[in-house]
C-alpha positions as CSV (number, residue, x, y, z in Angstrom):
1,X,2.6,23.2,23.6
2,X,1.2,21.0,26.2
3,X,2.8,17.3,26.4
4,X,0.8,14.1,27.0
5,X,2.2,10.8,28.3
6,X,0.5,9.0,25.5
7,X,0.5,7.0,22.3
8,X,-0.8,8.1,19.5
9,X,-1.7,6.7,16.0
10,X,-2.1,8.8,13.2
11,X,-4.4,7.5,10.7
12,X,-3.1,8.9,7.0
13,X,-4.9,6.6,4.6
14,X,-8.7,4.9,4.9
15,X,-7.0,1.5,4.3
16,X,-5.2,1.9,7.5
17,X,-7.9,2.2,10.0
18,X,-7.8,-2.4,8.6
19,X,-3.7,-2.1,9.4
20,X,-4.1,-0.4,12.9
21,X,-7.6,-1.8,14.1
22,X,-6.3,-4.9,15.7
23,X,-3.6,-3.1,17.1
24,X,-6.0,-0.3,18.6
25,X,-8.1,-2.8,20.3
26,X,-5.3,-4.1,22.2
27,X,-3.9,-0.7,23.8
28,X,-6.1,0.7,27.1
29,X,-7.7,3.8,25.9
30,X,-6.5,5.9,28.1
31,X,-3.3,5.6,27.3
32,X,-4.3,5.8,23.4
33,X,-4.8,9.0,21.2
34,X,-6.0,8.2,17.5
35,X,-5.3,11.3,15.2
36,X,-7.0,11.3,11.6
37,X,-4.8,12.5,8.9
38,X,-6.7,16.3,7.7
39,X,-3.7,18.1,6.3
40,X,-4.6,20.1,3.1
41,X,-3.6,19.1,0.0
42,X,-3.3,19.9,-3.9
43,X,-4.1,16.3,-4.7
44,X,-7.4,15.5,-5.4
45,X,-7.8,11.9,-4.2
46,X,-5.4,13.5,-1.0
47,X,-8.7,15.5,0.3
48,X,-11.5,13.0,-0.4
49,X,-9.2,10.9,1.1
50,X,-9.4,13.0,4.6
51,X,-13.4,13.1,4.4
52,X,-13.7,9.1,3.9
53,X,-11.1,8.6,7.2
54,X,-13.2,10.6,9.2
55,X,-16.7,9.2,8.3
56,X,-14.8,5.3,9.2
57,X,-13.7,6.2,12.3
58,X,-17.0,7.7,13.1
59,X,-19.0,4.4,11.7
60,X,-16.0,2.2,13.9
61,X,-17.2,4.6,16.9
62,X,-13.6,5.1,17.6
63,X,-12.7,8.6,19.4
64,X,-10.6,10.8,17.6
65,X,-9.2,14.1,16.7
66,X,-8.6,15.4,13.7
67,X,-4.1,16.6,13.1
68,X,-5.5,20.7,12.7
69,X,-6.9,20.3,16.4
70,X,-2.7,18.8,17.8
71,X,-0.5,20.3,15.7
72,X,1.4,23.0,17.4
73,X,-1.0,22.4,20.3
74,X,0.0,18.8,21.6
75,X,3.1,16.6,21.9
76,X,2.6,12.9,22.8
77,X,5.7,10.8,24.2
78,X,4.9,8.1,21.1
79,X,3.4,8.5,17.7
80,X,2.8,5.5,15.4
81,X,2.7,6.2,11.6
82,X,2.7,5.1,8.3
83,X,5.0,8.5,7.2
84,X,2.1,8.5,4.4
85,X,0.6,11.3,5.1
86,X,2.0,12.8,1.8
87,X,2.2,16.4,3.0
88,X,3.6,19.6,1.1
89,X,4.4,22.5,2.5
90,X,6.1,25.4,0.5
91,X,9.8,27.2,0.9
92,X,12.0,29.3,-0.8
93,X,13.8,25.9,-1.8
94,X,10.3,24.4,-3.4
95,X,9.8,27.3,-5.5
96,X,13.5,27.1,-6.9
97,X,12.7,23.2,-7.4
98,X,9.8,23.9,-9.3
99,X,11.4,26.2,-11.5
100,X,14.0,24.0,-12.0
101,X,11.4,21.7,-12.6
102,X,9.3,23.3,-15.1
103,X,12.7,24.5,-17.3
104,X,15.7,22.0,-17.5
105,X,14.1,19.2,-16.1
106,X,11.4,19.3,-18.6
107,X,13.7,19.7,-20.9
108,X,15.6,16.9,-20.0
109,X,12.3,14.7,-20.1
110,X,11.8,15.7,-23.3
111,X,15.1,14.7,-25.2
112,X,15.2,11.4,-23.2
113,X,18.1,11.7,-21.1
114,X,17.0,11.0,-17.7
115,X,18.3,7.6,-17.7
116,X,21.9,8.6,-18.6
117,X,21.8,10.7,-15.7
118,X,20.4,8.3,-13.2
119,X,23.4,5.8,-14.4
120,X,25.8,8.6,-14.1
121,X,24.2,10.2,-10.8
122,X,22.0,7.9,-9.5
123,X,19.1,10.7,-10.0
124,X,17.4,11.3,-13.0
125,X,18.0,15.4,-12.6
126,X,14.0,16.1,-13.7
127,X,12.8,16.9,-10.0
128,X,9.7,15.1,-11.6
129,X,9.3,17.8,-14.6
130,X,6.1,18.5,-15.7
131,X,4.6,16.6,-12.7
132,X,6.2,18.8,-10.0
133,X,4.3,20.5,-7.7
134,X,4.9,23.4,-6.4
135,X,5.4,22.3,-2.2
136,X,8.2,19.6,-1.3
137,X,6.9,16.1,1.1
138,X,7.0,17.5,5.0
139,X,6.9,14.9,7.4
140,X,5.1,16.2,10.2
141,X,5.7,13.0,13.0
142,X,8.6,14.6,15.1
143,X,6.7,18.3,15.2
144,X,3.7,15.9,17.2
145,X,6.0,13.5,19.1
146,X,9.4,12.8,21.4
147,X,9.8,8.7,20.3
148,X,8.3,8.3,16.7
149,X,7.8,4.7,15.6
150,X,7.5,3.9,11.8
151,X,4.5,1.5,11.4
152,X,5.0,-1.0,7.7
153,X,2.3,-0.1,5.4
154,X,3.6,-3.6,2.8
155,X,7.0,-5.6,1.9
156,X,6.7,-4.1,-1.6
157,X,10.0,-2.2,-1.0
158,X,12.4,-0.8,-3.4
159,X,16.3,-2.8,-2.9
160,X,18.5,-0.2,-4.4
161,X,17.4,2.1,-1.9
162,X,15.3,1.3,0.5
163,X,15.3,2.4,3.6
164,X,15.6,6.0,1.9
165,X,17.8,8.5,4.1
166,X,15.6,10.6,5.2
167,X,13.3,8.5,7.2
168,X,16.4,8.2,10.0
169,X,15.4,11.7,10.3
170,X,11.8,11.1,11.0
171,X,11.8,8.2,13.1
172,X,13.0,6.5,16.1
173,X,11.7,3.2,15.6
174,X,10.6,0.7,13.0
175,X,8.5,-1.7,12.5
176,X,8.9,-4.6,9.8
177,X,6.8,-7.6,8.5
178,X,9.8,-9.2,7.2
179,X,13.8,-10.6,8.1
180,X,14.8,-8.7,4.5
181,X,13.3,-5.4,5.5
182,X,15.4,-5.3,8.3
183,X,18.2,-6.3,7.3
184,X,18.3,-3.5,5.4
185,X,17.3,-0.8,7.9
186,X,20.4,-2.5,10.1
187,X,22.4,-2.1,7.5
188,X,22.3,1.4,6.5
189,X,20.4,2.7,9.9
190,X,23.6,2.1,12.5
191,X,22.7,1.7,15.9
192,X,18.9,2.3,14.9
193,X,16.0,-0.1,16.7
194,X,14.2,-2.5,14.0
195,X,11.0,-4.9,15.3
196,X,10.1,-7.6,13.0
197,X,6.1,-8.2,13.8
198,X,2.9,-10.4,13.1
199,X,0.6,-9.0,10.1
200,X,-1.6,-7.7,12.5
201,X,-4.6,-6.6,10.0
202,X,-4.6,-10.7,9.1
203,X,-5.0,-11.5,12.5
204,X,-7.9,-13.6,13.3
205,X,-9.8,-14.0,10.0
206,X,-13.2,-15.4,9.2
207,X,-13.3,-17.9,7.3
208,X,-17.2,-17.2,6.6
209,X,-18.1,-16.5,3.0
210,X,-20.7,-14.7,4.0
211,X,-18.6,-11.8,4.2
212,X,-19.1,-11.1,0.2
213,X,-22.2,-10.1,1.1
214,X,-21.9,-6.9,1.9
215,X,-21.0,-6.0,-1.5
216,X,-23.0,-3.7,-3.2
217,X,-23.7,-5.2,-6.2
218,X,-23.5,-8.9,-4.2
219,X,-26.6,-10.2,-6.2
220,X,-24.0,-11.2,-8.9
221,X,-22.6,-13.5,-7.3
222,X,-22.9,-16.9,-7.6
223,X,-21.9,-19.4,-4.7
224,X,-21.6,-22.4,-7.2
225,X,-18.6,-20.5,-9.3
226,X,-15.4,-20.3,-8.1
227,X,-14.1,-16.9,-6.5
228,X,-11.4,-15.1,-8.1
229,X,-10.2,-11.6,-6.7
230,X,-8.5,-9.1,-8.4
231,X,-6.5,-6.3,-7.1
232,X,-4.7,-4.1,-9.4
233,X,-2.3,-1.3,-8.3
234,X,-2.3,2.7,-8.6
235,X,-0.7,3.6,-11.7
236,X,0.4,7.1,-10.9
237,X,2.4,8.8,-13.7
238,X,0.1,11.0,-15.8
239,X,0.5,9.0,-19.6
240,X,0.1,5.5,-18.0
241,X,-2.6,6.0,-15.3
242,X,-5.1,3.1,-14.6
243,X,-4.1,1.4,-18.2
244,X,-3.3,-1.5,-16.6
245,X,-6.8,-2.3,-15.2
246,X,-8.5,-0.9,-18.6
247,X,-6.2,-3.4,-20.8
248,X,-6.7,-6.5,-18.7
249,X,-10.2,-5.9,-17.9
250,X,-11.1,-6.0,-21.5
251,X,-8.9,-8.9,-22.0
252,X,-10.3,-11.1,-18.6
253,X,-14.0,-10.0,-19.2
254,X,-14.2,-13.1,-20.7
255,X,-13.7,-15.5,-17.6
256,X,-17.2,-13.3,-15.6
257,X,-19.5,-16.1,-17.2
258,X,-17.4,-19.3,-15.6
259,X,-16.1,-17.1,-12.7
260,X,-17.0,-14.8,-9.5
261,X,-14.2,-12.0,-10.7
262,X,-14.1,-9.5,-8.4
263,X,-12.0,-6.7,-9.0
264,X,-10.4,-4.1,-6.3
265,X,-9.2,-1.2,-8.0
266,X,-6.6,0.6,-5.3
267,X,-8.6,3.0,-3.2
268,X,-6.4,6.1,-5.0
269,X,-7.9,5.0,-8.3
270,X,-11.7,5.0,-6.8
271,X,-11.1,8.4,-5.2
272,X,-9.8,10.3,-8.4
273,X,-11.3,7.9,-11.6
274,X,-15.2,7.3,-11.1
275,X,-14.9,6.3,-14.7
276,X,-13.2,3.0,-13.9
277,X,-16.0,1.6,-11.8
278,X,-18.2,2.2,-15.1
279,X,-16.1,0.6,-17.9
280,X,-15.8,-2.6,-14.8
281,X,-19.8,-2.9,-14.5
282,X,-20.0,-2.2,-18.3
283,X,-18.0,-5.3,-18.9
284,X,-19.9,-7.6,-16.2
285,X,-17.1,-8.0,-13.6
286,X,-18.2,-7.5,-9.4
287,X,-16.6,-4.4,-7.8
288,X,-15.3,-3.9,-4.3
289,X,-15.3,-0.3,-3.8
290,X,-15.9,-0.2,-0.1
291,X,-12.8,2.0,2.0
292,X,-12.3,-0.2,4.9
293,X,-12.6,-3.1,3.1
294,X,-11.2,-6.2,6.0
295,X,-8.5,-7.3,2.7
296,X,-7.8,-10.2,4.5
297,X,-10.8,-12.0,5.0
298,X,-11.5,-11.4,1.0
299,X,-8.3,-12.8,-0.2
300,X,-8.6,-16.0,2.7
301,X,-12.4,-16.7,0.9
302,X,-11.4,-16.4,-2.2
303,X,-10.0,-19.3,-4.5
304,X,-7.3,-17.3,-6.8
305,X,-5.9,-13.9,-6.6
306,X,-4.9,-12.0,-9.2
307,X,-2.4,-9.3,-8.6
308,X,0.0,-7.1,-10.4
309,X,2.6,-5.1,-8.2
310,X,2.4,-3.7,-4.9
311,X,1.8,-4.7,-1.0
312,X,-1.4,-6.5,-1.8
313,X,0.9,-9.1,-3.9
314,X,2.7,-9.5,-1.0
315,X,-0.4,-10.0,1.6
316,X,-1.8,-12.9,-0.9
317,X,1.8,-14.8,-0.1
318,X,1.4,-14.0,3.6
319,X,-1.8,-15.5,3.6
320,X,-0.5,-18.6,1.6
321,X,-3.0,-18.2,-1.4
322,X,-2.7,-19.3,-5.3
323,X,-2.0,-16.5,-7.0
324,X,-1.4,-14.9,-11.1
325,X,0.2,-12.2,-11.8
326,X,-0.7,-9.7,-14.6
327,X,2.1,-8.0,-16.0
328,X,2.2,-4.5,-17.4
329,X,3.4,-3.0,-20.9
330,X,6.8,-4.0,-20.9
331,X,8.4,-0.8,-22.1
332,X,5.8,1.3,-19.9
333,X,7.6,4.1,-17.7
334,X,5.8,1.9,-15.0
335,X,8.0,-0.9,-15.2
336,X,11.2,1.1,-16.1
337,X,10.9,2.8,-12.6
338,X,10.1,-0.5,-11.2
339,X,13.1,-2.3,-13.1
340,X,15.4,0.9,-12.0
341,X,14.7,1.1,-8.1
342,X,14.9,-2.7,-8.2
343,X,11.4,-3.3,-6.6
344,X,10.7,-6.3,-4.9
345,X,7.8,-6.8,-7.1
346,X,9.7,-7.8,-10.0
347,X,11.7,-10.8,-7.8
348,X,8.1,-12.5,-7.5
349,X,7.8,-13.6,-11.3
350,X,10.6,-15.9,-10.5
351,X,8.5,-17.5,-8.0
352,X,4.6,-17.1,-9.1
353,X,2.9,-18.0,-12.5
354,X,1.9,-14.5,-14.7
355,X,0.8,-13.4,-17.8
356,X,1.4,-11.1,-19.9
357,X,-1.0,-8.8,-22.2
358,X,-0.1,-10.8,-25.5
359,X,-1.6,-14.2,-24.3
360,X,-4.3,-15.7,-25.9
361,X,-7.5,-16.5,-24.3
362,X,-6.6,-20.1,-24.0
363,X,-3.5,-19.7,-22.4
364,X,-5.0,-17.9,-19.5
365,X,-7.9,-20.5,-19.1
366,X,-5.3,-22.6,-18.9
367,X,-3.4,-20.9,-16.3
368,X,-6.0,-20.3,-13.9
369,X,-7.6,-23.6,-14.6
370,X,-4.1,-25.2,-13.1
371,X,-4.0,-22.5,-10.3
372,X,-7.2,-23.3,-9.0
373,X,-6.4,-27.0,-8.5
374,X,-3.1,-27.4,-8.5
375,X,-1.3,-28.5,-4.8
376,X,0.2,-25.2,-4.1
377,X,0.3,-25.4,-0.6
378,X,4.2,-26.6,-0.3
379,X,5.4,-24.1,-3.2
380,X,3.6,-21.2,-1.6
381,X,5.5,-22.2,2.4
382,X,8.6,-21.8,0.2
383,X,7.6,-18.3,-1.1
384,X,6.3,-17.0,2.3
385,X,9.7,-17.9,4.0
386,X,11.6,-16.6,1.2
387,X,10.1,-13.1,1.6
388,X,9.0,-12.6,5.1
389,X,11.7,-15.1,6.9
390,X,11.6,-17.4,9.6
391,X,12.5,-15.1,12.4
392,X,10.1,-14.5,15.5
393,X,8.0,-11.3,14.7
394,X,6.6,-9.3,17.7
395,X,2.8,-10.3,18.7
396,X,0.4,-7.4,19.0
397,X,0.8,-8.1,23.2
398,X,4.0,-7.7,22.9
399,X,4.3,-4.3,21.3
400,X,1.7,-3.4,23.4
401,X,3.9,-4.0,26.0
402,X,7.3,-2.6,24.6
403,X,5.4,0.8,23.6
404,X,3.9,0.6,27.3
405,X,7.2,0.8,29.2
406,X,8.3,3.6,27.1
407,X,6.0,5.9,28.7
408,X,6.8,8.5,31.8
């Protein structure tokens, strides 16, 4: 295997070609080696997901090489990663687990019992059920690197058990957007190095609206309506999937005549659910489908953003703008995960104005009539600070810098 004094960056999702670009820019290029993620995989929005990295990086006219091309072939002194590379690889201890799976923990799905076992054990004893696959999550970061630095892909982190236990395994390093985060890493890492630093993808934004109009369908809007942005999450259990943009789309289609509502569904939605994007232009609302979508420079344009769980809820409060959240079913298997792993998600409601499914029509014109021109700007500080801290965070210079003396 033949070593090179470098850093690399591998690339695992499209949406993180946005996270790492500012970051890339900074680092002299011959001392950088960007890696897009092509590791096979059974899921289906995993391999479409490989194509679409590949064709960005090409369209950025960034140099790359693909993970087939260095694995096994090439060590670098640093690697920089997401760990979302969501990788499977098969053993004699995945097939047992599947077994397992497909048997008693299917049978324990089906009588209901997983949550006395997850109060008894702390695990639900399903290894997933009917939803396990056949390969178990491989990390392949120390197999391509000696120092392996663990890049934040949000803040939307789970209390009860975050940082899990086997990322000490996997990395050397990691990287944080906010005081809490690491605070926890400290806590349960010992002796393990933790950088707070700057939300580098929001670095620098535009502040030109112009940028809407590279929208496909831009021709809907219009420039004399305020701009409200939607960004639902990726609903990922089988029973539940994407019903939280289907029931509040039918329920906000409403607002498209006194609104711009544009709607982002998560990019794993787009890549496996086509038939999203048609019920959304059925019912009049704007879609943002594009990959490598600059997130930032949407949510600082727009006037409201609407949200629901996950990191994008907590890049909106980064960037300081009014926000309503959309709650899901309350008795969904969604939110009972969410409610179990104590996600940070759930904390915001205390904090931001929501709704929920039952409200009438009036109540959320209402809502986002008051959001739109209320004086949020002191109430949102608050929230910032309570959720990313006060502490200095690490410019992208100064990682430069810190990776840079690292090397031989």
């Amino acid at each position: 295997m033949k070593f090179i004094n470098k850093i690399a960056i591998l690339i695992s999702w499209p949406r993180e070609l946005d996270m790492f670009l500012n970051l890339i820019k900074k680092f002299p290029q011959k001392k950088l080696i960007i890696i897009a993620n092509d590791i096979k995989s059974n899921a289906d929005e995993r391999s479409k997901s490989n194509s679409v990295i590949i064709k960005l990086l090409k369209k950025e006219n960034i140099k790359f090489h693909l993970f087939s091309e260095i694995y096994k072939k090439k060590k670098f002194k640093i690697l920089i990663s997401t760990g979302e590379t969501c990788s499977q690889k098969i053993s004699c201890y995945s097939i047992l687990r599947f077994c397992y799976a497909h048997t008693f923990g299917t049978i324990i799905q089906l009588f209901k019992v997983s949550n006395f076992f997850l109060k008894l054990f702390g695990k639900p004893l399903t290894a997933d059920g009917k939803n396990c696959k056949l390969g178990i999550n491989w990390f392949p970061e120390k197999s391509i690197a000696d120092i392996t630095v663990k890049f934040p892909d949000g803040v939307d982190i789970k209390l009860n058990s975050y940082p899990y236990n086997f990322l000490k395994k996997i990395f050397d390093i990691f990287l944080t957007y906010s005081d809490l985060e690491a605070r926890l890493i400290k806590k349960k890492f010992k002796n393990t190095s933790c950088m707070k630093i700057d939300y580098y993808r929001y670095q620098n934004l535009s502040k030109n609206k112009k940028i809407f109009f590279d929208f496909k369908n831009y021709k809907k809007l219009n420039y004399k309506k305020k701009t409200i942005y939607w960004m639902p999450t990726h609903i990922d259990n089988k029973f539940e999937r994407d019903q939280n943009i289907i029931l509040w789309s039918e329920k906000l289609a409403f607002l498209n005549k006194r609104y711009n509502l544009i709607v982002r569904p998560h990019p794993k939605t787009i890549l496996t659910n086509q038939s999203i994007i048609k019920k959304l232009n059925k019912l009049n609302f704007i879609i943002d489908d594009v990959h490598n979508r600059k997130i930032g420079n949407v949510i600082k344009n727009s006037n409201l953003i609407l949200c629901d769980y996950g990191g994008t809820l907590f890049s909106s409060i980064y960037l300081e703008k009014p926000i309503v959240l959309l709650n899901f079913l309350r008795n969904s298997q969604f939110l009972n995960d969410l409610r179990f792993s104590e996600s940070l998600d759930l904390r915001t409601r205390k904090d931001l104005s929501y709704l929920e499914l039952s409200d009438s029509k009036e109540k959320i014109e209402k809502l986002f009539k008051l959001a739109l021109v209320s004086n949020y700007s002191k109430n949102i500080q608050k929230i910032k600070n309570k959720y990313f801290g006060k502490s200095k965070a690490y410019s992208v210079d100064e990682l430069k810098k810190f990776l840079l003396t690292r090397l031989i």
